[in-house]
C-alpha positions in Angstrom: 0.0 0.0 0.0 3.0 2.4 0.7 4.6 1.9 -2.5 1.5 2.6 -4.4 0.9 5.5 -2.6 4.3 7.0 -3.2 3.9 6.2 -6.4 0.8 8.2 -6.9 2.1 11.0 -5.1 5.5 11.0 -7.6 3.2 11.0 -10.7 0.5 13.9 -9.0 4.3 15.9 -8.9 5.5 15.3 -11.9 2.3 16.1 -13.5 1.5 19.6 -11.9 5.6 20.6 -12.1 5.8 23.1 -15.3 9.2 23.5 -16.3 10.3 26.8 -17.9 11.0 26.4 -21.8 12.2 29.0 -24.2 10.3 30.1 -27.8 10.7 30.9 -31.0 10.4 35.0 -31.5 7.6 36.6 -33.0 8.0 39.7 -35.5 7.1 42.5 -34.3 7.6 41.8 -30.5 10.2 42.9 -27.8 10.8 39.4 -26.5 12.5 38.8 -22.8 15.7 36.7 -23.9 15.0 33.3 -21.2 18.8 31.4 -22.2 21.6 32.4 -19.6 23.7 33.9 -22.4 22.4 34.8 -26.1 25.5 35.9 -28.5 24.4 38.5 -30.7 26.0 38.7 -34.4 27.3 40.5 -37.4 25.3 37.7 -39.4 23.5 34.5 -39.3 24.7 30.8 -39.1 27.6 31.6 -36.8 28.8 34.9 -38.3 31.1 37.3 -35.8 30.3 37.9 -32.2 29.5 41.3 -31.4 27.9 41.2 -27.8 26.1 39.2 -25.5 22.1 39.4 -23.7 21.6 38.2 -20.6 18.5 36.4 -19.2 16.0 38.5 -19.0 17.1 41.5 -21.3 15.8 41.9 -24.1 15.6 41.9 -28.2 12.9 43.7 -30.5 12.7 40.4 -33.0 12.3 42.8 -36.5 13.2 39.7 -38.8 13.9 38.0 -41.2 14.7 34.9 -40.4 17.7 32.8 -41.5 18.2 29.5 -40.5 17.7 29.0 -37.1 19.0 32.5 -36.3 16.7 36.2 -36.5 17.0 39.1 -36.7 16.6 42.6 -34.4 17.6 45.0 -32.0 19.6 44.2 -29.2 19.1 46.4 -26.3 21.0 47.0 -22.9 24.2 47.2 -23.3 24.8 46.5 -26.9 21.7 48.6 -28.1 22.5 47.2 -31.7 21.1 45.1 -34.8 22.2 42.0 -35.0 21.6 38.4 -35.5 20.6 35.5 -32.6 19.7 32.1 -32.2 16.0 31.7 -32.2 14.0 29.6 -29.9 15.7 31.5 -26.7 13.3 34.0 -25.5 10.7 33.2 -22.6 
């Protein structure tokens, strides 16, 4: 009876536990970057570094897209256009 139990109560935790996950951008929108780091670039698909965002700063996704990289306006301290990985923001 006590395993049972502690099984249901594992499975009623694991059900109700939401982990944080990062999205895609969407044109148009100022999007809270939600990765530890995001490197900012010159171009797409890896081109030179030019700064990094921070969780929770932020990037004004302008587009287009490239790849798996997009395109906008880095602000805080690089306040710049440039390039980042998509799928990072929260």
């Amino acid at each position: 009876m006590r395993a049972a139990a502690a099984l249901a109560a594992a499975v009623a935790l694991v059900a109700t536990a939401t982990p944080a996950h990062a999205a895609n951008g969407t044109i148009g929108q100022r999007e809270t970057v939600c990765a530890d780091d995001l490197y900012v670039r010159t171009a797409p698909n890896d081109g030179p570094w030019m700064g990094t965002l921070y969780r929770g700063q932020t990037f004004l996704v302008k587009g287009p897209k490239s790849g798996s990289y997009i395109y906008g306006f880095a602000y805080g301290h690089i306040n710049a256009n440039g390039w980042v990985a998509d799928g990072w923001f929260c």
